[in-house]
N, C-alpha and C positions, 0 to 999 in steps of 0.2 A: 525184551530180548526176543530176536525171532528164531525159528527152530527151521531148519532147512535138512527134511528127509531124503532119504537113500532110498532105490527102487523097491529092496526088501521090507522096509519099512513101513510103503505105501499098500507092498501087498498085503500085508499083517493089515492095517487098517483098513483096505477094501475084504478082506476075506474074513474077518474074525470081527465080528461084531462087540462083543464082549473084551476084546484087546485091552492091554494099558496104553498102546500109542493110540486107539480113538477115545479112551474117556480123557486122555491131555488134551486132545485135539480140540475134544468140545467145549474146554472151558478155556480155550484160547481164541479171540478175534480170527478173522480171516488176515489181516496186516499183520500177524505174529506167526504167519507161517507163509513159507514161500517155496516154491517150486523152481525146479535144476529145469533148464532146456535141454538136458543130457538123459531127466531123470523121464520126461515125460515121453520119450517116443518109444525109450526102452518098454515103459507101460504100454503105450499104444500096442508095440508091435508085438505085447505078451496076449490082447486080447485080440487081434489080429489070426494069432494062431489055433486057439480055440471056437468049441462049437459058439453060439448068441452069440457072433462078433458083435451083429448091430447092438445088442441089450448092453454088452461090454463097453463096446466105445460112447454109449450113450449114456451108462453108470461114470465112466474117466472123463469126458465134457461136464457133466455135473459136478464132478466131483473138484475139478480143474478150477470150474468158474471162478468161484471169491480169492483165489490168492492167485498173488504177482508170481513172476516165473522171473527167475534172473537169467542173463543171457550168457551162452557160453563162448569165452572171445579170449581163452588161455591162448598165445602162443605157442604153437608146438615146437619148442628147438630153439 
């Protein structure tokens, strides 16, 4: 089963080290998790706003790499 996080979600897992959503994380492959094209820029543009943008978006590229990102391609209407 793969698990497909919400932007809240990701930040609980980039900010809280100790968290229950990164000890699931880590005993799950990287194919058992997947990434929104909705979910990643809303992150992008949250480290975008703060101070260490570069340390930021250089933590969310790392972080990004091992799993797929599904595309987002809802019709609206």
């Amino acid at each position: 089963m793969a698990f497909l996080l919400d932007t809240n979600a990701w930040i609980v897992y980039l900010k809280t080290v100790q968290s229950p959503i990164r000890s699931r994380l880590e005993k799950l492959t990287p194919a058992d998790v997947l990434l929104c094209s909705v979910v990643k820029p809303e992150l992008l543009h949250g480290a975008q706003k703060y101070a260490n943008r570069e340390r930021r978006l250089g933590i969310l590229a790392e972080t990004f790499a091992p799993f797929s990102s599904l595309p987002f391609d809802d019709p609206a209407g």
